[in-house]
C-alpha positions as CSV (number, residue, x, y, z in Angstrom):
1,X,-4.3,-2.8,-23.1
2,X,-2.4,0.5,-22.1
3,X,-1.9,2.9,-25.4
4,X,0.7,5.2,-26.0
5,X,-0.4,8.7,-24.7
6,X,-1.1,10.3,-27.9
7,X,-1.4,14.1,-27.1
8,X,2.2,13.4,-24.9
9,X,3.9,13.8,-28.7
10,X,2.8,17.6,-29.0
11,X,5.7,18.1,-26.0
12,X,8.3,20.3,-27.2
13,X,11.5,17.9,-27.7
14,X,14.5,18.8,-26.2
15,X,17.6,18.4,-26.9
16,X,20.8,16.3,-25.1
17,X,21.2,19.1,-21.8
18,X,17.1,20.5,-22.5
19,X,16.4,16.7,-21.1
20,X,18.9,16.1,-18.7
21,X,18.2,19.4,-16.9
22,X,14.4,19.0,-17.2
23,X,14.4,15.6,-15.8
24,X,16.6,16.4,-13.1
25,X,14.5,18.9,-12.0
26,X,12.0,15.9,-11.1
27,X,13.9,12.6,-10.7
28,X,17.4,13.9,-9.5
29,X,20.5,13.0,-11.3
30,X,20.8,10.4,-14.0
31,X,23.5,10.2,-16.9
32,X,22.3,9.4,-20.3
33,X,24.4,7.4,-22.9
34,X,23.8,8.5,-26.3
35,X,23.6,6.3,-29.5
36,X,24.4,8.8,-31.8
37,X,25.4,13.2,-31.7
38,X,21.9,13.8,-32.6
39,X,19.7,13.2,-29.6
40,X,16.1,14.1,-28.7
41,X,13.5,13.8,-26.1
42,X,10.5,15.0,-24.3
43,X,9.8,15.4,-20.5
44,X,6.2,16.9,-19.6
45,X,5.6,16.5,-15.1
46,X,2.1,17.1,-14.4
47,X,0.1,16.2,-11.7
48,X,-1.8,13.2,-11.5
49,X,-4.3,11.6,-8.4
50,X,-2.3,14.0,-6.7
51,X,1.0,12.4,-7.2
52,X,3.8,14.5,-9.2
53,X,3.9,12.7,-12.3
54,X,5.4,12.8,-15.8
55,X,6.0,11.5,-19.5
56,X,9.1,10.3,-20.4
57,X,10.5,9.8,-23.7
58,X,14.2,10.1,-25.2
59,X,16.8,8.2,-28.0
60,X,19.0,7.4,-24.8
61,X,20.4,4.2,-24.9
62,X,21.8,3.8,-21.7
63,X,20.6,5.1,-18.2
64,X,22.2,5.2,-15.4
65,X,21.6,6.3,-11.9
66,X,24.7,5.8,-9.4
67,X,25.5,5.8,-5.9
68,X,27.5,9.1,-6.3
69,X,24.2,10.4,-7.6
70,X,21.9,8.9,-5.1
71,X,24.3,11.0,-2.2
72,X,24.5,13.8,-4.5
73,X,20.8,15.1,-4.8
74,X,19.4,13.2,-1.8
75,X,16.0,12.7,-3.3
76,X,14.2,10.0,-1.8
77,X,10.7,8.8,-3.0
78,X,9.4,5.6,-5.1
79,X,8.9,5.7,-9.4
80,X,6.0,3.4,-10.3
81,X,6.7,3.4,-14.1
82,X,3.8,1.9,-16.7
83,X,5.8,1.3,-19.9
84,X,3.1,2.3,-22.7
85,X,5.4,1.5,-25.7
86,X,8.8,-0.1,-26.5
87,X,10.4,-2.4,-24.0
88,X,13.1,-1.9,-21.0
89,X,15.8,-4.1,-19.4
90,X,15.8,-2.8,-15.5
91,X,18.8,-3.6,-13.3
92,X,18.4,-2.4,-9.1
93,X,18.9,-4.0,-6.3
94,X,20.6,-7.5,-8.3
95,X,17.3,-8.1,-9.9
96,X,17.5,-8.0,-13.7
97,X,13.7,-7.1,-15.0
98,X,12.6,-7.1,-18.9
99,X,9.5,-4.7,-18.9
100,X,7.3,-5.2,-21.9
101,X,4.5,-2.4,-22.3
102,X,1.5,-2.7,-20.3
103,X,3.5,-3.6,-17.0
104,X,4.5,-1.7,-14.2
105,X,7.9,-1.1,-12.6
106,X,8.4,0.1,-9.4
107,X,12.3,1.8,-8.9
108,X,14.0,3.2,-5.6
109,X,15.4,6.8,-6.1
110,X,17.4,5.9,-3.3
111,X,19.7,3.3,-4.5
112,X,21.8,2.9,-7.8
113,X,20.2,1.7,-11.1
114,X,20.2,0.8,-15.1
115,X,17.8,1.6,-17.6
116,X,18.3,0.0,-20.8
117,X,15.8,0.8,-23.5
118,X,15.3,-1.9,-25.8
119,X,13.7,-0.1,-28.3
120,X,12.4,3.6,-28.0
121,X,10.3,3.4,-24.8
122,X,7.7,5.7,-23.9
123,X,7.0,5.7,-19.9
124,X,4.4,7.4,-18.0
125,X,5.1,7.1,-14.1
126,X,4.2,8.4,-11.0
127,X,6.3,9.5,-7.8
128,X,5.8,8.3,-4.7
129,X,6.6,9.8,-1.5
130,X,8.6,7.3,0.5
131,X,7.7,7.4,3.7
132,X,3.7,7.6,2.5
133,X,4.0,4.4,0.7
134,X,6.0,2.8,3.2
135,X,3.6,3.9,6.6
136,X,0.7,2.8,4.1
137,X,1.7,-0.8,3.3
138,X,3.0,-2.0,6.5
139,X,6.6,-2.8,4.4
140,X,9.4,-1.6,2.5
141,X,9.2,-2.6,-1.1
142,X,12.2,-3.4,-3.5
143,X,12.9,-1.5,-6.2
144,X,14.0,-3.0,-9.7
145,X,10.4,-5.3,-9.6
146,X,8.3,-5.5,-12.4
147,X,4.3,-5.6,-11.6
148,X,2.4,-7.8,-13.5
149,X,-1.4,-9.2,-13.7
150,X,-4.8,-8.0,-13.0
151,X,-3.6,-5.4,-10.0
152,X,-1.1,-3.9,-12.8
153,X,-3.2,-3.7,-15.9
154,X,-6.4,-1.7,-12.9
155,X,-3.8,0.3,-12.2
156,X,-1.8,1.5,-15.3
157,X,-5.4,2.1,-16.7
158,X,-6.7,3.7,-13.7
159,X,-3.7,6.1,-13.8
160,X,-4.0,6.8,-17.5
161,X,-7.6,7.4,-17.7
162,X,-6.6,10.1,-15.0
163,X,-4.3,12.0,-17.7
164,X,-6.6,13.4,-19.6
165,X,-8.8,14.8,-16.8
166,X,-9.2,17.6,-15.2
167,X,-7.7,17.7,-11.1
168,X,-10.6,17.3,-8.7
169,X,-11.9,20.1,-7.3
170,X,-12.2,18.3,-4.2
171,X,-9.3,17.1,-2.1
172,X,-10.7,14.4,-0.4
173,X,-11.3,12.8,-3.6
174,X,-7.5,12.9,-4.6
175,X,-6.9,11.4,-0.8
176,X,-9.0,8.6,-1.8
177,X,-7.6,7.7,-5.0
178,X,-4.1,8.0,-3.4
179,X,-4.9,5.3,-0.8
180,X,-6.6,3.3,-4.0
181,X,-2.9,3.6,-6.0
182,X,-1.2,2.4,-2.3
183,X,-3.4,-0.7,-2.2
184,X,-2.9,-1.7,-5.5
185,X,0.8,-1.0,-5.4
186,X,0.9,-3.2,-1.9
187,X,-1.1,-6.4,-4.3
188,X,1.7,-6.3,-7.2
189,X,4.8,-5.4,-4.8
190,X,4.1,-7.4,-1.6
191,X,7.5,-9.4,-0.3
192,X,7.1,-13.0,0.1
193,X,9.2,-13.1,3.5
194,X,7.6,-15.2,6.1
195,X,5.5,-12.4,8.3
196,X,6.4,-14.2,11.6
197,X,9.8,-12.6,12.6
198,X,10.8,-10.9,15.3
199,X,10.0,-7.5,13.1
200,X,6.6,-8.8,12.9
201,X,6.0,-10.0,16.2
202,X,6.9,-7.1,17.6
203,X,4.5,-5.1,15.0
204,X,1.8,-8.0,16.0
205,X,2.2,-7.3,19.9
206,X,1.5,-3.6,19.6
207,X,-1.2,-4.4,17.1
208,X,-3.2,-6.6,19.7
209,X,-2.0,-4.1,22.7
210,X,-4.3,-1.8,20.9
211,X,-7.6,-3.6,20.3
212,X,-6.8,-4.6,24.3
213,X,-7.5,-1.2,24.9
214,X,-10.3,-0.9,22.6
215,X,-12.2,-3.9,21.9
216,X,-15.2,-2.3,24.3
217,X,-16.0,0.2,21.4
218,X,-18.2,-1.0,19.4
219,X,-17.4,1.6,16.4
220,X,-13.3,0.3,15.9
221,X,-12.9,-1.5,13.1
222,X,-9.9,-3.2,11.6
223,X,-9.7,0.0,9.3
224,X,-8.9,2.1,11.7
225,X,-6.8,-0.3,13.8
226,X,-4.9,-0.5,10.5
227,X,-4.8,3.6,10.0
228,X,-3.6,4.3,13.9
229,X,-0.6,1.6,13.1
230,X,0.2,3.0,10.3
231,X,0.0,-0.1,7.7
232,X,-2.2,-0.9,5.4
233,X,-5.8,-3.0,6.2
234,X,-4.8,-5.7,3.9
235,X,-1.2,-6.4,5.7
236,X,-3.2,-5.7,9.2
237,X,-4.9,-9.3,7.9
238,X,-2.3,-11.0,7.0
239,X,-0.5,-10.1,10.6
240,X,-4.0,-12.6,11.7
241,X,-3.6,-14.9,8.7
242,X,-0.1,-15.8,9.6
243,X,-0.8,-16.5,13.3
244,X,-3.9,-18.6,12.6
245,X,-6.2,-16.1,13.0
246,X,-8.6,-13.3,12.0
247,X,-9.0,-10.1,13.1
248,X,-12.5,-11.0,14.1
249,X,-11.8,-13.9,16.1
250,X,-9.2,-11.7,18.3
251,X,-11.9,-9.1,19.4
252,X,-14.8,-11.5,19.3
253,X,-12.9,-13.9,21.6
254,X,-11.7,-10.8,24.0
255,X,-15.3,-9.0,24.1
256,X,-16.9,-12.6,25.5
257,X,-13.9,-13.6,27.9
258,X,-14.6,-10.0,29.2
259,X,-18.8,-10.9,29.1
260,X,-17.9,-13.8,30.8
261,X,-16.1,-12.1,33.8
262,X,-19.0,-9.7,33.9
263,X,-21.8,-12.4,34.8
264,X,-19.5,-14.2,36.9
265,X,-20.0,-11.4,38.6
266,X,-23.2,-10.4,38.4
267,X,-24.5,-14.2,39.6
268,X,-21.7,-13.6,42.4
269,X,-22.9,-10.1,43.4
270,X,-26.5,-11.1,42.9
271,X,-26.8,-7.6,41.1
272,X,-30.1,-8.7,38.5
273,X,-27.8,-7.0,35.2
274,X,-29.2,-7.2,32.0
275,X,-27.6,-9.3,30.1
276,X,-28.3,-7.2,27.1
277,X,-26.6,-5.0,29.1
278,X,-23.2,-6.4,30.0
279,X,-23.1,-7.4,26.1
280,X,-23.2,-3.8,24.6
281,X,-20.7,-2.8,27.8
282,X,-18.8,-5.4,25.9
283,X,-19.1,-4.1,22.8
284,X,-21.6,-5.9,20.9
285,X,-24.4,-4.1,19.1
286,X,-26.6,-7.4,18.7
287,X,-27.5,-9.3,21.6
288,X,-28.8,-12.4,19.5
289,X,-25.0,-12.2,18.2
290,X,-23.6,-12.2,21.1
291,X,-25.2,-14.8,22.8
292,X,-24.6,-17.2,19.3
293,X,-21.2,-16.1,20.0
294,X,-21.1,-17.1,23.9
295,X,-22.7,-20.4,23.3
296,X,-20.1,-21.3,20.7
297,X,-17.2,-20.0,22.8
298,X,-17.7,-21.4,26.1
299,X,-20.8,-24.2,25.6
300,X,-23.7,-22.9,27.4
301,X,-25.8,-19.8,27.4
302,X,-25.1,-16.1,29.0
303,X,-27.6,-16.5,31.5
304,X,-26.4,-20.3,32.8
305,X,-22.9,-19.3,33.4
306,X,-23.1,-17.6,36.7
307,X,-25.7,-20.2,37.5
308,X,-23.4,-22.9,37.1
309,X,-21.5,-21.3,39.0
310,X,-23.0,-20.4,42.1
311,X,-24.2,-24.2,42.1
């Protein structure tokens, strides 16, 4: 269960402009409808598995971000908000969301929005730079969604366990928990459109055009296929799982049909290859693998092909 950040309430409070200009400073422009003539708040950014980051509390009753304001300061980036206290009606992008604590909402600066508290809410969130998250997931995600389940309550913990630390020395380890947060964020915010559109396809084509070019290194690995097309390994498989496929299957298939060709020639040319040989050309580390893998593929052995064929 997420708790309220407790050392968050030694902020200083602000009061009415304090809060608007401090959270303008980090989130752009936002108007805030006041209850009563006495309002307070706190705002503390910090820093956070390298993300800019911040607490958020105030006696708003009404916030509102609108398209006049999204031309106005031209900030573009994603707020993943964890909602440690109170609750939160969300209205963006014609999606009306009721966020309870311990779930996560994910907002687009870029487009207009509501915030209505339901009773004094207590956010801690993290911003997201929009092309980052986007080049990392393979896919645009809409704002105004709530994140529930397993992949929210790993992630509002892993963020808030972070608070209290210390920044890592090291930058690679901030790298690593940023592609962590991306996964995570792709699990809860994934759209359910069909991933065989033209979009897609297109996506798919280069995808395969690539491991064309590469399937003879042994060392690529969907990773990296995944990195150098800038999505995510996770939608990379889904690209396969849509087509009736795996990534495995692809290279696997493409390494023997090349294998195949190889022998043909070798019988042909009567050169006396190794067959060991022609399967690490191929890019196959294991020859006992490979020739599992021929046998399967086109019914006989590596070494019976060429025969067959000579005969």
């Amino acid at each position: 269960m997420v708790q309220p950040n407790d050392d968050f309430r030694s902020a200083p409070e602000l009061d009415y402009d304090g809060y608007i200009a401090a959270s303008r400073e980090i989130f752009g422009c936002f108007s805030y409808a006041r209850g009563t003539n006495i309002f307070a708040g706190r705002v503390r950014p910090r820093r956070v598995l390298g993300f800019a980051a911040v607490d958020l509390a105030s006696d708003a009753v009404r916030v509102d971000r609108t398209k006049l304001d999204t031309r106005r300061d031209d900030m573009d980036y994603y707020f993943v908000g964890a909602q440690l206290t109170g609750g939160l009606t969300i209205i963006q992008n014609d999606r009306v969301v009721n966020a309870a604590a311990g779930e996560l909402v994910l907002l687009d600066s870029t487009r207009p929005m509501t915030l209505v508290p339901v009773q004094q809410a207590q956010w801690f969130g993290l911003q997201l730079p929009r092309q980052n998250l986007v080049s990392h997931l393979g896919f645009e995600p809409q704002g105004g969604t709530c994140g529930r389940g397993q992949a929210a309550r790993i992630l509002s913990q892993l963020v808030l366990d972070t608070v209290g630390n210390v920044e890592p020395a090291v930058a690679s380890a901030d790298d690593y928990m940023r592609l962590v947060v991306y996964d995570l964020l792709g699990a809860l915010f994934a759209p359910p459109a069909p991933l065989c559109s033209r979009h897609t396809d297109k996506l798919f084509e280069r995808v395969c055009g690539m491991i064309k070019d590469r399937y003879a290194d042994p060392d690529i690995s969907p990773r990296e296929v995944a990195a150098e097309m800038g999505i995510s390994l996770r939608y990379l498989q889904k690209l396969f799982t849509a087509r009736g496929s795996t990534y495995t299957h692809y290279i696997s298939s493409l390494r023997l049909d090349h294998a195949a060709r190889l022998i043909e020639c070798r019988a042909l040319m009567k050169t006396g290859q190794p067959l060991s040989d022609i399967a690490y050309a191929c890019g196959f580390r294991d020859y006992t693998y490979f020739a599992r893998g021929f046998r399967q593929r086109f019914g006989t052995a590596p070494g019976a092909i060429g025969a067959a064929r000579l005969r």
